[in-house]
Steps between C-alpha positions, in 0.01 A plus 500: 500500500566614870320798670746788596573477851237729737242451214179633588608778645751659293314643147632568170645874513377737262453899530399484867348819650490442885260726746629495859271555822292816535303674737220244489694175512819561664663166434343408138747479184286449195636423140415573076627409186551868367513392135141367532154609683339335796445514845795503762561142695691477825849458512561459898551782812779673629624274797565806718273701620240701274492804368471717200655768279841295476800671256445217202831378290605193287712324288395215236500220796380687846274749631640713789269709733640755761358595821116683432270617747489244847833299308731757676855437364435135331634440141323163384506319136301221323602310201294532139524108449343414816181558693536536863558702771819792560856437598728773724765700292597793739414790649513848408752641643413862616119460625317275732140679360514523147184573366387558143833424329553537106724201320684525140750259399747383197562125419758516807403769753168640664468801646261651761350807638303632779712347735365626825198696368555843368861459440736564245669169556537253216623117604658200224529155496666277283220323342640122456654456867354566794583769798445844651468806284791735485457902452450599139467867532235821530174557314474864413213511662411347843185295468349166533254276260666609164390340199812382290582341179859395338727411179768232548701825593306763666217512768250745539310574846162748401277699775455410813392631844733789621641607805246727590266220467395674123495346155772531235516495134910426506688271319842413541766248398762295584776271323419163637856314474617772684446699809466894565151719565238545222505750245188700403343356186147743494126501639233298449180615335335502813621463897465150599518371864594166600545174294274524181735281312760477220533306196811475250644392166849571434464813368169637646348509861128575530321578872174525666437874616245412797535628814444394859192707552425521114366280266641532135500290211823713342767327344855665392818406360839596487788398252723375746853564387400883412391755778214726466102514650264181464267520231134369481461128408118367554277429747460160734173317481365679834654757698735371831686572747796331645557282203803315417642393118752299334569358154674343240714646250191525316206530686410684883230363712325698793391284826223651694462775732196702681254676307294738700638351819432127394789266406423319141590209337572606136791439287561706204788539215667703264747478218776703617610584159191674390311798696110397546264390763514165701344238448342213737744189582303315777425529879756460790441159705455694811365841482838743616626850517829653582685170329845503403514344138842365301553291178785273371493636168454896551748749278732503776616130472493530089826538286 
């Protein structure tokens, strides 16, 4: 038998959830196996610059992170099958300071808000090349550090920090193959405020109602092909802020966050099909809040 070429450093790929660089590692990409429990290992940095609070997408081979706080209007990517640092896609196209962005995405197409803060601005990419982002349309609602959550159809971008620098409870939607502003879907149980994180199956998107200056342990979900108000799911294993989620078709997994002011290192999980309380996973290799989190096996690559 012969070794695959690149063998160490490219790794068997299974349901990969991937945690980009946060407020207390700016340059850190750490890894799990979603389907299983454990702690986090590193994966490699982003190559340029640091930063934090990047708009997260995906498809089943690559990671793509755009711009964040300090990344300005950089659009970067990593591969699933191999450890190591960040390679340059693009640029956003309408910012140079793009600062707690939101990211959804199908099998083909990511989209992103937040583009230039408090903006109703929403960016795409085409997942599988590489390039700038083109204009995709409004939010109904201009703010930045949504949470969001997709189908293989539809994307969802929930709460946020307002114009007026105030919390919302919206949610709206979009049609991701095509372009055209958001629609109003409903409210969530609770105003949220910048980047508590999203998980999704196909059918179902649950979120993280903490707040920037709150901590809250609330989880809600939303049926994502209906419209209507978020309803109560669990609670998290402590109560964050500034967390970020992803997931399998199957299963979500929070990263981090600050409790009380202090970033922590937990890992939690839920079965998105069910309602109920998480449950502990592991601890993230370095400690991290205001991450950016993506998967190559969330509901919006399924079907």
């Amino acid at each position: 038998m012969q070794n695959r070429t690149g063998w160490p450093e490219f790794f068997p790929v299974g349901t990969i959830g991937i945690n980009g660089p946060g407020a207390d590692d700016g340059t850190a990409i750490q890894k799990i196996d979603i389907a299983s429990t454990g702690n986090a290992t590193d994966f490699g940095d982003m190559a340029q610059g640091s930063g934090y609070s990047q708009g997260a997408v995906s498809n089943t081979e690559r990671a793509i992170f755009a711009a964040g706080a300090s990344f300005g209007n950089v659009i970067q990517f990593i591969t699933f099958a191999a450890g190591g640092n960040s390679t340059d896609f693009g640029n956003i196209a309408s910012s140079s300071s793009s600062n707690y962005c939101g990211g959804l995405c199908s099998a083909t197409r990511g989209v992103i808000s937040g583009i230039g803060g408090q903006t109703n601005v929403m960016e795409y990419i085409t997942t599988a090349t590489t390039g700038d982002a083109l204009d995709f349309g409004d939010l109904s609602v201009a703010r930045q550090g949504s949470n969001s959550v997709n189908s293989p159809t539809r994307g969802v971008f929930a709460g946020g920090e307002d114009s007026s620098n105030q919390t919302s409870n919206v949610i709206d939607y979009i049609t991701i193959a095509s372009t055209g502003n958001a629609t109003d879907f409903g409210d969530l149980t609770k105003v949220t405020k910048m980047r508590s994180g999203g998980a999704s199956s196909t059918t179902r998107g649950v979120m993280n109602e903490g707040s920037f200056n709150t901590n809250d342990n609330t989880l809600s979900y939303i049926t994502i092909a209906s419209t209507g108000n978020a309803s109560d799911f669990g609670d998290l294993t402590t109560e964050p802020s500034w967390t970020s989620m992803t997931s399998t078709n199957v299963r979500g997994v929070r990263f981090g966050g600050l409790v009380s002011g202090n970033p922590e290192n937990t890992i939690d999980y839920i079965t998105i099909a069910s309602t109920g309380n998480a449950t502990d996973f592991g601890d993230q290799a370095i400690t991290n809040n205001r991450t950016s989190a993506t998967s190559n096996g969330h509901g919006g690559l399924q079907g």
